[in-house]
C-alpha positions in Angstrom: 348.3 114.8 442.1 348.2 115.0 446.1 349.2 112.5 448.5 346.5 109.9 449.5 345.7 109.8 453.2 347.0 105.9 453.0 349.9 107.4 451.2 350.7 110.1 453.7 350.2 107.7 456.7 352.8 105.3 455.2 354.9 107.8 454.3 355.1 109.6 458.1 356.3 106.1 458.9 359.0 105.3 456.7 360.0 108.9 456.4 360.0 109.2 452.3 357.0 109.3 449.9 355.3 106.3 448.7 353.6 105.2 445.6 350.2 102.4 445.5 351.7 99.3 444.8 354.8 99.3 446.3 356.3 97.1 448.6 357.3 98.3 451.9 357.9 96.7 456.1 356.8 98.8 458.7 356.7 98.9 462.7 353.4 97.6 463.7 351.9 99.9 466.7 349.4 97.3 468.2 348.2 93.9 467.1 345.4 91.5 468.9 344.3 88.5 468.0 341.2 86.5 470.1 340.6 83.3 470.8 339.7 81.6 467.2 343.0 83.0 465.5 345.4 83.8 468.7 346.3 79.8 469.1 347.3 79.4 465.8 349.5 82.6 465.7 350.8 80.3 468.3 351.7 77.2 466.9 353.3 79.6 463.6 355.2 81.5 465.9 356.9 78.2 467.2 357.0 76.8 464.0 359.2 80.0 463.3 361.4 79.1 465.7 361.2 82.3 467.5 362.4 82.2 471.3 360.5 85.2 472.6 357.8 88.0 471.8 359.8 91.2 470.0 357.5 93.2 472.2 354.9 92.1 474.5 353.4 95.3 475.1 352.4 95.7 471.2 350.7 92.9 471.5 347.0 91.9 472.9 344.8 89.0 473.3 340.9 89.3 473.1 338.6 86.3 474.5 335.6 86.9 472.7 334.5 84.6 469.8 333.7 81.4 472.2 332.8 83.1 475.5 331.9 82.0 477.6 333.4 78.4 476.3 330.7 76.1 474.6 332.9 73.4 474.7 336.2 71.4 475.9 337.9 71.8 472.6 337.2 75.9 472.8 338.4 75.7 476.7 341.9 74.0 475.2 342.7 77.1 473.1 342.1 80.0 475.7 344.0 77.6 477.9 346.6 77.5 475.8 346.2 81.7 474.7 346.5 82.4 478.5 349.8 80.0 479.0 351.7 82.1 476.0 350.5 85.4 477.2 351.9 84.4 481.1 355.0 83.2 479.6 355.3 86.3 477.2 353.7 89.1 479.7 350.8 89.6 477.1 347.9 91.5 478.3 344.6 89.3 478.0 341.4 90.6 477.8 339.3 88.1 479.3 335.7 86.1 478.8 333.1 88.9 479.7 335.1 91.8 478.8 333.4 92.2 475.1 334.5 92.0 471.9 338.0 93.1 470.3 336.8 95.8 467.7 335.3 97.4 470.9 337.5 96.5 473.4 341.1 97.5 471.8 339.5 101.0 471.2 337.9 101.6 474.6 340.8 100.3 476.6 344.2 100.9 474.4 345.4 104.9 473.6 345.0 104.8 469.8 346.1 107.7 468.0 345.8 108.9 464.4 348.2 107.7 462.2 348.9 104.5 464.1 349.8 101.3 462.2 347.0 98.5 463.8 346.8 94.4 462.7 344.5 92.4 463.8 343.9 88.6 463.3 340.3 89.5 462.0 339.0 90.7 459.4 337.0 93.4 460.7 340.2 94.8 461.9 339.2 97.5 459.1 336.5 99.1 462.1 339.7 101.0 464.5 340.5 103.2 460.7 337.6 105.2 462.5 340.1 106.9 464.1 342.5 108.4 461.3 344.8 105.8 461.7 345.5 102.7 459.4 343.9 99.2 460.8 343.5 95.9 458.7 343.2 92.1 459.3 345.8 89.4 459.0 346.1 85.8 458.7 347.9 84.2 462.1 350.8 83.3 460.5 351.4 87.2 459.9 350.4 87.5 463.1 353.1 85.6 464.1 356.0 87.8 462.1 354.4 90.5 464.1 354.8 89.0 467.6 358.4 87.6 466.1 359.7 91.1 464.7 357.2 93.9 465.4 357.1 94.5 461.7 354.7 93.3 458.5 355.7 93.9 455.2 352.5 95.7 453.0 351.4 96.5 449.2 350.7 100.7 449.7 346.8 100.4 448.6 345.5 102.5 445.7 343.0 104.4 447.3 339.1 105.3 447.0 337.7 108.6 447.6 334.3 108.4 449.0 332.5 111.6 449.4 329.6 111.9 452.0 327.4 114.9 451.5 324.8 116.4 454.1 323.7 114.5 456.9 321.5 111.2 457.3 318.0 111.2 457.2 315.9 110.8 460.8 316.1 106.7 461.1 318.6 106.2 458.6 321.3 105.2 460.5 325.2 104.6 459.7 324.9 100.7 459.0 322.2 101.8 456.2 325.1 104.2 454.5 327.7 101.4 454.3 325.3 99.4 453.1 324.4 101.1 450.0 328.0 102.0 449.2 328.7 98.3 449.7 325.8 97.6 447.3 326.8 100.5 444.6 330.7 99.3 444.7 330.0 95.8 444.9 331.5 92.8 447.1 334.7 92.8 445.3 334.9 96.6 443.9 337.0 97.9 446.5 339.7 95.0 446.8 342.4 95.8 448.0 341.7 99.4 448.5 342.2 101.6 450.9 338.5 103.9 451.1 338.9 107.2 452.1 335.9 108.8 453.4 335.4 112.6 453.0 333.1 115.2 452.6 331.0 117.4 454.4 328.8 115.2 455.2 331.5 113.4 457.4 331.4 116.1 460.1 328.0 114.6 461.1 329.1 111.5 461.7 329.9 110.5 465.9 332.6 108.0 466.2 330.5 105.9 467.1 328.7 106.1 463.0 332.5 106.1 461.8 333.5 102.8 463.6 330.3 101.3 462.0 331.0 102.1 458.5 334.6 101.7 458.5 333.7 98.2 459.9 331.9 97.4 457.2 334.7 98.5 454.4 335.9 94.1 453.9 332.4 93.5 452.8 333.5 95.1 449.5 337.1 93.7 449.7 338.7 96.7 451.0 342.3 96.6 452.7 341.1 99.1 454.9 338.9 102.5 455.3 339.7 105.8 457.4 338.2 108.4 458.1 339.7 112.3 457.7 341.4 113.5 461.2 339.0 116.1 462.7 338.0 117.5 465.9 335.1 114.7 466.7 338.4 112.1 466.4 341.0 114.8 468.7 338.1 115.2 470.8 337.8 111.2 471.3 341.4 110.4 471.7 342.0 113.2 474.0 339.4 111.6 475.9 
């Protein structure tokens, strides 16, 4: 049996073949966390006793789940997300700017076969672009800002084949949807789901993000998409 695409990615990273199941630490490319998650990353990467950020420029900081900030208590933690980020040179993407899952991929040079974290759980919505991206809880996020590695379980994987093209107002959202319903909230956990077909060459980037986005509603580790030219035509961008 062939190499999974989850298999393959892992495997281009460690530089030996991997099997689902097993246990491996990689090098994390890029992780962000925003303003509900990023100040307790904080107070666990203290807690680790860790003196400085492994690499600053891996990491990124999104200010969008309270912004503009409703409150004092929600004004505390971006104060305190901006302090570490001064102190640690960590880019911030400020109140205004929009939110992560859009941000990261407009603004940072992904590239297929990247390793992406994120302290969300949509996360999941950057394997749009042939690379592997899930969520984490802060603490991991922390081990990520301390080392600028995270230790994974290689995810069995599940083929999902997409055949012709959506009907006229049926849009992306509706197509995740009814996977979501045929699998079931829990029938993909742990899983990474692998999208193919020819039906995925009339997807934009824009459709992919969508339904990769979506791929957590049925307890997936992660989705990804195939690499193709619609994905080296985006990236080259």
């Amino acid at each position: 049996m062939g190499e999974t695409i989850i298999q393959k990615l892992f495997r281009n990273r460690l530089g030996r073949p991997v099997k689902p199941g097993e246990i491996v630490v990689v090098d994390i490319d890029l992780a962000y966390a925003h303003d509900g998650t990023g100040p307790l990353a904080i107070d666990a990467f203290n807690e680790l006793g860790s003196s400085k950020v492994y690499d600053p420029s891996r990491i990124r900081f999104v200010i969008d789940h309270a912004s503009p900030s409703p409150n004092e208590g929600a004004s505390n933690l971006q104060l305190k997300l901006r302090k570490f980020a001064k102190e640690n040179n960590i880019k911030v993407y400020e109140v205004g700017e929009g939110i992560c899952h859009q941000v990261i991929p407009e603004n940072e040079n992904l590239k297929p076969g990247m390793m992406i974290v994120g302290a969300d759980s949509h996360t999941v919505t950057l394997g749009a672009f042939s690379l592997f991206a899930t969520g984490i809880g802060s603490t991991d996020f922390a081990e990520v800002m301390t080392s600028g590695k995270l230790w994974f379980k290689v995810p069995e994987a599940m083929k999902v084949s997409l055949t012709g093209k959506l009907k006229p107002g049926v849009m992306s959202k509706d197509l995740i949807l009814r996977i979501i319903g045929d699998v079931g909230a829990d029938g993909a956990t742990y899983m990474s789901v692998e999208f193919q077909g020819d039906g995925v060459k009339t997807l934009s980037m824009a459709s992919r993000m969508t339904v990769c986005n979506m791929v957590v509603e049925m307890g997936a580790k992660n989705g990804i998409f195939p690499l193709d030219e619609i994905t080296l035509k985006h990236v080259d961008a």
